[in-house]
C-alpha positions in Angstrom: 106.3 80.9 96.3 106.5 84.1 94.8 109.4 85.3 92.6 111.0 88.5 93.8 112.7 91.4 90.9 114.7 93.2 92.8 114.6 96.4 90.5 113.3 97.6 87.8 114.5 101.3 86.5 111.8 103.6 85.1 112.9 105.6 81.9 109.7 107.9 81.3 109.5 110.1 78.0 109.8 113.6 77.7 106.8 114.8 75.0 105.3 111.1 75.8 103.8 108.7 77.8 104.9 106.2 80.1 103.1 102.9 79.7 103.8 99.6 80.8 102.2 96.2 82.4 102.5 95.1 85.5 102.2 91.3 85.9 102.7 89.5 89.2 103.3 85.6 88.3 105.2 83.0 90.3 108.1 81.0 88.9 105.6 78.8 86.9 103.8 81.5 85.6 101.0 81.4 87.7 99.8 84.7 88.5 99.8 85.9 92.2 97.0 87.9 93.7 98.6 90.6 94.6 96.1 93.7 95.0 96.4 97.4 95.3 100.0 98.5 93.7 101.5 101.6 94.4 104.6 103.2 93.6 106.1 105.6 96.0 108.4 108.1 93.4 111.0 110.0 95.6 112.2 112.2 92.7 115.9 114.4 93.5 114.5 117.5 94.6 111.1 117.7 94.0 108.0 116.6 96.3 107.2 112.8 96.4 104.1 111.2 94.1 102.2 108.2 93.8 101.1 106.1 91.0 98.5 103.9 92.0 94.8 102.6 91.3 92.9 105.7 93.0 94.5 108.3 90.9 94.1 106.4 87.6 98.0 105.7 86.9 97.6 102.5 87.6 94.5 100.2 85.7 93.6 96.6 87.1 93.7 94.5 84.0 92.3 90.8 85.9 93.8 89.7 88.9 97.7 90.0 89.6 97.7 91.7 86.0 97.6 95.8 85.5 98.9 98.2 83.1 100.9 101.8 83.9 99.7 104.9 82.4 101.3 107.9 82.5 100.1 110.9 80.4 101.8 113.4 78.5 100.8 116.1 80.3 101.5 114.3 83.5 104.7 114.3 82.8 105.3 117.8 81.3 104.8 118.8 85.1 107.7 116.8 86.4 110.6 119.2 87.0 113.0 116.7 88.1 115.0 114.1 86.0 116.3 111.6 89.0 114.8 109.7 91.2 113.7 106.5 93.3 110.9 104.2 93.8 109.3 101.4 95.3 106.4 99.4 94.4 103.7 98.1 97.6 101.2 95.5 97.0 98.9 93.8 99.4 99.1 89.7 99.0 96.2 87.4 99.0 96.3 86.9 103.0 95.6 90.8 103.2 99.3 91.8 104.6 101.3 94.8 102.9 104.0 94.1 101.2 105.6 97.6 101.4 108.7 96.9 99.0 108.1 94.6 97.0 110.7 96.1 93.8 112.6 99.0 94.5 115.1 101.2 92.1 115.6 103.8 90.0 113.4 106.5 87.5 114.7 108.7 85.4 112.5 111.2 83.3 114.5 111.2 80.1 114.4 113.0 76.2 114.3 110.0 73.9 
């Protein structure tokens, strides 16, 4: 059985990058198939955007494991500061998981 985070909140870097990996394990630490992750951003005014493996945001690592990247000039383009997500996967039987995490992003000056 798989374990289930219920959010995560998304603090990307003005003048940065956003980087961060994405490991699906179970409660054992076993890691879970999972294929295909997307996140679906709905920023606060602006249009929506996805990070995922076909645009290069998203890198498969081995399986279940990935790693987020997010350039600089990536986000100089976001005008918005607000925002939600949620993250889709497809599990090892091929069925989508359409929310698997869902919460906040914020695009912030650290």
């Amino acid at each position: 059985m798989s374990t289930q985070i219920s959010s995560w909140t998304i603090k990307i870097p003005i003048g940065g990058v956003f980087t961060s990996p994405l490991e699906f394990r179970d409660g054992d630490g076993v890691v879970i198939p999972f294929t295909d992750p997307q996140f679906l951003i709905e920023p606060d005014g602006a249009s929506p955007l996805t990070w995922s493996i076909a645009n290069g945001q998203i890198t498969f690592v081995s399986t279940g494991i990935y790693s987020i990247f997010v350039s600089t000039a990536e986000i100089a383009g976001y005008t918005w500061t607000t925002g939600n997500y949620h993250l889709s996967v497809i599990d090892g039987a091929s069925n989508t998981i359409p929310c698997l995490i869902a919460g906040l992003v914020f695009v912030v000056q650290c």
